[in-house]
C-alpha positions as CSV (number, residue, x, y, z in Angstrom):
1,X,113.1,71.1,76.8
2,X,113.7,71.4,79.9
3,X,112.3,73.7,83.3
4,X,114.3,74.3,86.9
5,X,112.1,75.1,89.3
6,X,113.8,77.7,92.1
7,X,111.2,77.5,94.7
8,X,111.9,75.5,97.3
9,X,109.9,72.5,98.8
10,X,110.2,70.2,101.9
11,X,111.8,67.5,101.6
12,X,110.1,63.6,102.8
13,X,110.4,63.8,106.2
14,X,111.2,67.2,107.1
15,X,108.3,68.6,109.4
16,X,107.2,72.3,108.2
17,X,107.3,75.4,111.4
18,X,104.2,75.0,113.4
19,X,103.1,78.4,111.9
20,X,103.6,77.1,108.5
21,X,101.5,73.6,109.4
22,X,98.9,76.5,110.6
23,X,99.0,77.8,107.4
24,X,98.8,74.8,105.4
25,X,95.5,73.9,107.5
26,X,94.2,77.0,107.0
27,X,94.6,76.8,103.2
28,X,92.9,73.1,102.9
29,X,89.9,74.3,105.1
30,X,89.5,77.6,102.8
31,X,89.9,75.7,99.8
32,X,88.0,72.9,100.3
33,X,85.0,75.9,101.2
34,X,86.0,77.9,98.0
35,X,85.6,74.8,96.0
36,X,82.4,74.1,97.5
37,X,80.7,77.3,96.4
38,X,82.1,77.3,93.1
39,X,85.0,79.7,93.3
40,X,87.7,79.5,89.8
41,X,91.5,79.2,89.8
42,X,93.1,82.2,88.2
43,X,97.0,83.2,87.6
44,X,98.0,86.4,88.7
45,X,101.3,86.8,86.2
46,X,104.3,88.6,87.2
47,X,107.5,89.9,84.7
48,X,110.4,87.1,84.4
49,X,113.7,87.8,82.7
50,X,115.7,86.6,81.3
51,X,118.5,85.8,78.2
52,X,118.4,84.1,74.6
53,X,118.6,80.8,76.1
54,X,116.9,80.9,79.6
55,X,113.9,82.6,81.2
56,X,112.6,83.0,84.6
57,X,109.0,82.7,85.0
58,X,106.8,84.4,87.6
59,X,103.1,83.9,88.8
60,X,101.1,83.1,91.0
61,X,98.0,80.8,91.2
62,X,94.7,82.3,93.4
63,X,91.4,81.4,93.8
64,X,88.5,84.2,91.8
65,X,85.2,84.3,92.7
66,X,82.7,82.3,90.2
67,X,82.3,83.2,86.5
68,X,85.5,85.8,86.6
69,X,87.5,86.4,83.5
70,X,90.9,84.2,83.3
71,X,92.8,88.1,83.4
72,X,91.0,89.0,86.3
73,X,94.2,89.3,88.8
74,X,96.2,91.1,85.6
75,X,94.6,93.9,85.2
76,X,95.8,96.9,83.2
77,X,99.0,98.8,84.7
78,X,97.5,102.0,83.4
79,X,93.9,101.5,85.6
80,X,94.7,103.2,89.0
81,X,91.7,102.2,91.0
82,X,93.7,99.9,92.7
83,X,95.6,102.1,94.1
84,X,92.4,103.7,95.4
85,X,91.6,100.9,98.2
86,X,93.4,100.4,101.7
87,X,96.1,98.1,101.4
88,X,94.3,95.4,103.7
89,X,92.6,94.3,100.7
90,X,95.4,93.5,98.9
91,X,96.5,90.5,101.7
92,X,92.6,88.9,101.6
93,X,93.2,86.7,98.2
94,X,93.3,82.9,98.7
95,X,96.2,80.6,97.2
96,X,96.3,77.8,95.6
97,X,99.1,75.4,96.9
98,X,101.5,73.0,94.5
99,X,98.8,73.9,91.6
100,X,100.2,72.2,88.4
101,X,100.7,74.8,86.1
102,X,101.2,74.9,82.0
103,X,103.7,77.5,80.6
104,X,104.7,78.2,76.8
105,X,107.3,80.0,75.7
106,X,109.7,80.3,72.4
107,X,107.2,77.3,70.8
108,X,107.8,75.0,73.7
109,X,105.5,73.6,75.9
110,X,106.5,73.0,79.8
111,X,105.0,71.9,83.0
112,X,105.6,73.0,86.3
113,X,104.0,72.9,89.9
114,X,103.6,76.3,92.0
115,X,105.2,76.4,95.7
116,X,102.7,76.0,98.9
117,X,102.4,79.6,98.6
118,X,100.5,79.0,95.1
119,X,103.7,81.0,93.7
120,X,105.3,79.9,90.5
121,X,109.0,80.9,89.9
122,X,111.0,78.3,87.4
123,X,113.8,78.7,85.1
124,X,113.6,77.4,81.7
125,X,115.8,76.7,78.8
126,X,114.0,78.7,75.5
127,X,115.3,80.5,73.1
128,X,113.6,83.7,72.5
129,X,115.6,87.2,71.4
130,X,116.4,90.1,73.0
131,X,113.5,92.2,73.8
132,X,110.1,91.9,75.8
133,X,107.7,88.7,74.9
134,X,104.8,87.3,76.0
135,X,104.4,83.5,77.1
136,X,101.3,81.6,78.0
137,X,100.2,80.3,81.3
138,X,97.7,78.4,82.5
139,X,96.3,75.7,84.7
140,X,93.7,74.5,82.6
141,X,92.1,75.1,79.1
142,X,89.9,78.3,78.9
143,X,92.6,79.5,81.8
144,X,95.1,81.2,80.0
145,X,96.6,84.9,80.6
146,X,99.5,85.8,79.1
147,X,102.9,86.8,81.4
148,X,105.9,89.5,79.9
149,X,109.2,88.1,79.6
150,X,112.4,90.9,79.0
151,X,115.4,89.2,77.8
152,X,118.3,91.2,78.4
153,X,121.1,91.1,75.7
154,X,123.9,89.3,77.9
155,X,126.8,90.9,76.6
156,X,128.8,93.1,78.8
157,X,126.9,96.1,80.1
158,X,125.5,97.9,82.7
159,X,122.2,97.0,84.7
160,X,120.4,98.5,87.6
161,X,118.8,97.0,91.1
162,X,116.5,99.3,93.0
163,X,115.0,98.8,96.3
164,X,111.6,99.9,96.6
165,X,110.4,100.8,100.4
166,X,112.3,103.9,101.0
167,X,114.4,104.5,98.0
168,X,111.8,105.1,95.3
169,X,108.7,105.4,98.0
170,X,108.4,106.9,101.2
171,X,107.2,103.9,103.6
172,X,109.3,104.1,107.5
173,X,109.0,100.4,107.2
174,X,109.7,98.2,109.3
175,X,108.6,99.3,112.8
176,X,105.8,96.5,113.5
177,X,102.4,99.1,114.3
178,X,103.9,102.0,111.6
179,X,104.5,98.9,109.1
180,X,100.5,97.7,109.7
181,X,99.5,100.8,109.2
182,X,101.5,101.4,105.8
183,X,100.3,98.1,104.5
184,X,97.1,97.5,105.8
185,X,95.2,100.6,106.3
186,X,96.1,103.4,104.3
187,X,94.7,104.1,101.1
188,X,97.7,102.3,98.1
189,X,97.2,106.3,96.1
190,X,98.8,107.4,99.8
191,X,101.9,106.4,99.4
192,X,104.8,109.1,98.3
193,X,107.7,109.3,96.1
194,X,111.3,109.8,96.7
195,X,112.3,113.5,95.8
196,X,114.5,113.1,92.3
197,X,114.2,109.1,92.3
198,X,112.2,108.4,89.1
199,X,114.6,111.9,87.2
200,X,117.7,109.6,88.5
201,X,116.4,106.6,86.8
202,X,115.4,108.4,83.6
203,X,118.6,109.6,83.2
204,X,120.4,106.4,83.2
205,X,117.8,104.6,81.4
206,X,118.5,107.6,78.5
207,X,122.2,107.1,78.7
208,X,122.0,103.2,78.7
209,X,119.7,102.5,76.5
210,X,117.9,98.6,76.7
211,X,119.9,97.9,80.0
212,X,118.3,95.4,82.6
213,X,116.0,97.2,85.5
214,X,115.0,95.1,87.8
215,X,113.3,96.3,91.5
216,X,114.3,93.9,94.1
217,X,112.0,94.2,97.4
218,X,111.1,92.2,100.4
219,X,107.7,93.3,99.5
220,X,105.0,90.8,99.7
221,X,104.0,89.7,96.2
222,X,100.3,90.9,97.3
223,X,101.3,94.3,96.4
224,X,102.8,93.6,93.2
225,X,99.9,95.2,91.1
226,X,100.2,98.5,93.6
227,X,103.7,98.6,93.5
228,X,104.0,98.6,89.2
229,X,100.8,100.7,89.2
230,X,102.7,103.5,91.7
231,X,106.2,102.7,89.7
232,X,104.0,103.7,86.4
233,X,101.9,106.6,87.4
234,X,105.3,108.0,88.7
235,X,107.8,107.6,85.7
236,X,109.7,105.1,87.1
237,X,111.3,102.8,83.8
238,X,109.6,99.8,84.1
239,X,110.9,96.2,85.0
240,X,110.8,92.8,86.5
241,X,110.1,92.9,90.4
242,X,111.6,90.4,92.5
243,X,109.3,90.3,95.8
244,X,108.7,87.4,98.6
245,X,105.8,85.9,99.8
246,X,103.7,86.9,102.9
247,X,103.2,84.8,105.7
248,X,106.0,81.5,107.7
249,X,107.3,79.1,105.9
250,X,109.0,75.9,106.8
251,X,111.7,76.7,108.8
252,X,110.1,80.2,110.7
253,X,107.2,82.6,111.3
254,X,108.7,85.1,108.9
255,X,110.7,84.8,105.9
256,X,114.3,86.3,105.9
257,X,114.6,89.4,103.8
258,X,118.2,89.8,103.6
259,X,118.2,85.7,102.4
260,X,115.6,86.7,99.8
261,X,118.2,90.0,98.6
262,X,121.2,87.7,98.9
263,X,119.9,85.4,96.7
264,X,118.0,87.4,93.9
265,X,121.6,89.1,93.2
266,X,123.2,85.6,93.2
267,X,120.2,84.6,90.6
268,X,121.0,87.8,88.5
269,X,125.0,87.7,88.7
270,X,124.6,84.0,87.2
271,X,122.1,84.9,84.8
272,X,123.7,87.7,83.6
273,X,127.4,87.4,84.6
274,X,128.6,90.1,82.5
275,X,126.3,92.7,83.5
276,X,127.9,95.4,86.4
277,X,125.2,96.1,88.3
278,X,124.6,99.4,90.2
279,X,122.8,98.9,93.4
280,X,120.7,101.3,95.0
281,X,119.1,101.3,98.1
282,X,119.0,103.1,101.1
283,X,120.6,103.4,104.6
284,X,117.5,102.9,106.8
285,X,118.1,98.9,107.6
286,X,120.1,96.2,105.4
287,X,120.9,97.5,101.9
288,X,124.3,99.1,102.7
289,X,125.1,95.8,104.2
290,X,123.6,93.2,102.0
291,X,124.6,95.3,98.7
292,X,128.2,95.5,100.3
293,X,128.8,92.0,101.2
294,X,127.7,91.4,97.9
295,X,130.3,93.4,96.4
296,X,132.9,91.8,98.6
297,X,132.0,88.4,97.1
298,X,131.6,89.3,93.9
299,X,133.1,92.6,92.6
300,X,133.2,92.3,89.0
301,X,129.0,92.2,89.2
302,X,129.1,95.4,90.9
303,X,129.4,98.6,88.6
304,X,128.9,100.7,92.1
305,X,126.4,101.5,94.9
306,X,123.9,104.3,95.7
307,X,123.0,104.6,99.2
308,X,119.7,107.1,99.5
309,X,120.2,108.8,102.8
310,X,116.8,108.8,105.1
311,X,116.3,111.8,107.2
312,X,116.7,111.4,111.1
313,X,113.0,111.2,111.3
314,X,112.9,108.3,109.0
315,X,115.9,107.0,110.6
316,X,113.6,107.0,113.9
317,X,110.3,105.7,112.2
318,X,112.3,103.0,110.4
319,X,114.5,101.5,113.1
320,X,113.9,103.4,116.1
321,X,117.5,105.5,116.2
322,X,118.2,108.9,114.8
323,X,121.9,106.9,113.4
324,X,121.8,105.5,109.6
325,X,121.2,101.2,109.9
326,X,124.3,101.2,108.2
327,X,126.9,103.0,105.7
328,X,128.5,99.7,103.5
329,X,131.4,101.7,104.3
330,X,134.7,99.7,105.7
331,X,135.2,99.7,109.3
332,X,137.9,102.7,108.5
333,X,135.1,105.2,107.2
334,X,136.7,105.2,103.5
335,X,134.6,105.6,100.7
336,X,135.0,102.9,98.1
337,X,135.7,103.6,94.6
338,X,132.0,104.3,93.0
339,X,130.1,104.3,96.4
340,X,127.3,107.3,96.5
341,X,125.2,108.4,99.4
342,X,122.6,111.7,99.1
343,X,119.3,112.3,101.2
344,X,117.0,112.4,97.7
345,X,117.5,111.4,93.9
346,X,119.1,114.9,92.7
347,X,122.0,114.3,95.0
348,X,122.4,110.8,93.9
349,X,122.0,111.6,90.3
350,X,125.3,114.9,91.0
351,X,127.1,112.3,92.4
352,X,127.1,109.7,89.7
353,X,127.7,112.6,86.7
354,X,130.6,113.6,89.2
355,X,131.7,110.1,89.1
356,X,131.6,109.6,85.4
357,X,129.1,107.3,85.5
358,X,126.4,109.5,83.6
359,X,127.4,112.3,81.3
């Protein structure tokens, strides 16, 4: 038995960002208060992955009010009256920092601590088979919900990673005031889909049957019920979703999103080393870059990459030119072998069957 916990702590003597010492204040004051009036600590569960012999494991620990059920942050993906409330409401829940939490899996019992952010990510050694499965997790008895585990068969195959904002939902993030306004204000039901996306990604998901789909996002793991909610009420195949955590952390005021990308493929290409992956994102800020520089470093991982072109109005609202962020092209202009680019999901989904890579 054994558990690798992938979340990242300060070290003795390191001294946090002053907007993450902020933050830590400000969750001991709230708290302390929550405790005082008699609040509960309930897990939020999120879908790991994983292979035969090792998971990754996703939650994250928050404070309910008094008396709420232990599922009361995992409620069902098919009730859509979340997605009825403006997305303020979805940033007001309170962590609960370096909560020791209980996880068991495959008939094995492990123990773990969540992150300062109250999120749990850990990797564990279990054997469990291919398919989806449901572990345990808890912080105390009487506090147990139950989190989905897929574990991918990890012979050689093809897999998917989608980017969310922009490439399966309309968003024009990041400009700062359009970006508050997205995610704080408007109603969740507001936001739209991508034109073709979810057809694209029911056609590879027919042709490659049981291959890994996983959504990789620097989307605040607020939204996470929204986001599968919106993914399920539009056809999108389902999956694991890799998002950050809102708010500074110990070296900065805002966490890196490109670092957070960078990584989560790095996680994937050593989980599943011979899955190819196909990439898709779009060209409104870092995908074409990140997913290329990936490819650079490691090109047997990469089965090929499809860049959703944003209109020049999105190309304005997003980054405040009319020009694309960036191609992933070489500094030549040439098109790499299995490199796509289309404005919506239909032309991606031409330019893959053109390419051979669906039928």
């Amino acid at each position: 038995m054994s558990s690798t916990p992938s979340s990242t702590f300060a070290t003795d003597g390191d001294r946090p960002h002053w907007a993450a010492r902020i933050e830590n204040t400000k969750n001991r004051i709230t708290t302390r208060a929550l405790r005082t009036i008699g609040w509960d600590v309930r897990i939020q569960p999120y879908t790991g992955y994983g292979t035969p012999s090792r998971i990754r494991v996703l939650a994250k620990v928050l404070y309910a009010a008094p008396r709420t059920p232990a599922d009361y942050h995992d409620q069902p993906v098919h009730d859509m009256r979340t997605m009825a409330v403006r997305g303020f409401r979805s940033f007001t829940s309170q962590c609960v920092p370096y909560a020791r939490v209980r996880i068991i899996a495959g008939g094995q019992e492990f123990t773990v601590r969540a992150d300062r952010s109250g999120i749990v990510d850990t990797v564990l050694d279990v054997a469990l088979p291919v398919g989806t499965h449901e572990i345990v997790v808890s912080t105390h008895a009487g506090n147990e919900v139950t989190a989905e585990v897929v574990v991918y068969d990890p012979r050689p195959g093809i897999g998917v990673v989608s980017d969310i904002d922009d490439t399966v939902m309309v968003t024009w993030l990041p400009r700062p005031l359009l970006a508050f306004w997205n995610a704080f204000v408007i109603h969740q039901s507001s936001r739209k889909v991508v034109r073709g996306m979810p057809l694209l990604y029911q056609e590879i998901v027919r042709h490659h049957p049981g291959l890994p789909f996983v959504y990789l996002s620097t989307g605040a793991w607020n939204v996470f019920p929204v986001l599968r909610r919106f993914l399920y009420k539009n056809g999108y195949p389902d999956g694991p979703m890799l998002l950050t955590d809102w708010g500074p952390t110990n070296t900065g005021i805002f966490r890196s999103g490109m670092d957070h990308k960078d990584r989560s493929l790095r996680m994937l290409a050593e989980a599943l080393p011979e899955i190819r992956w196909l990439l898709v994102g779009d060209d409104g800020q870092h995908d074409p870059e990140i997913y290329g520089r990936f490819r650079a470093e490691h090109p047997e991982h990469v089965a090929g990459i499809a860049i959703r072109q944003l209109t020049d109005t999105e190309q304005v609202l997003s980054h405040g030119s009319r020009r694309a962020a960036g191609s992933g092209l070489p500094a030549d202009g040439t098109r790499p072998e299995r490199a796509f680019a289309a404005p919506d999901g239909f032309g991606l989904l031409e330019e893959l069957r053109e390419a051979g890579f669906l039928p």
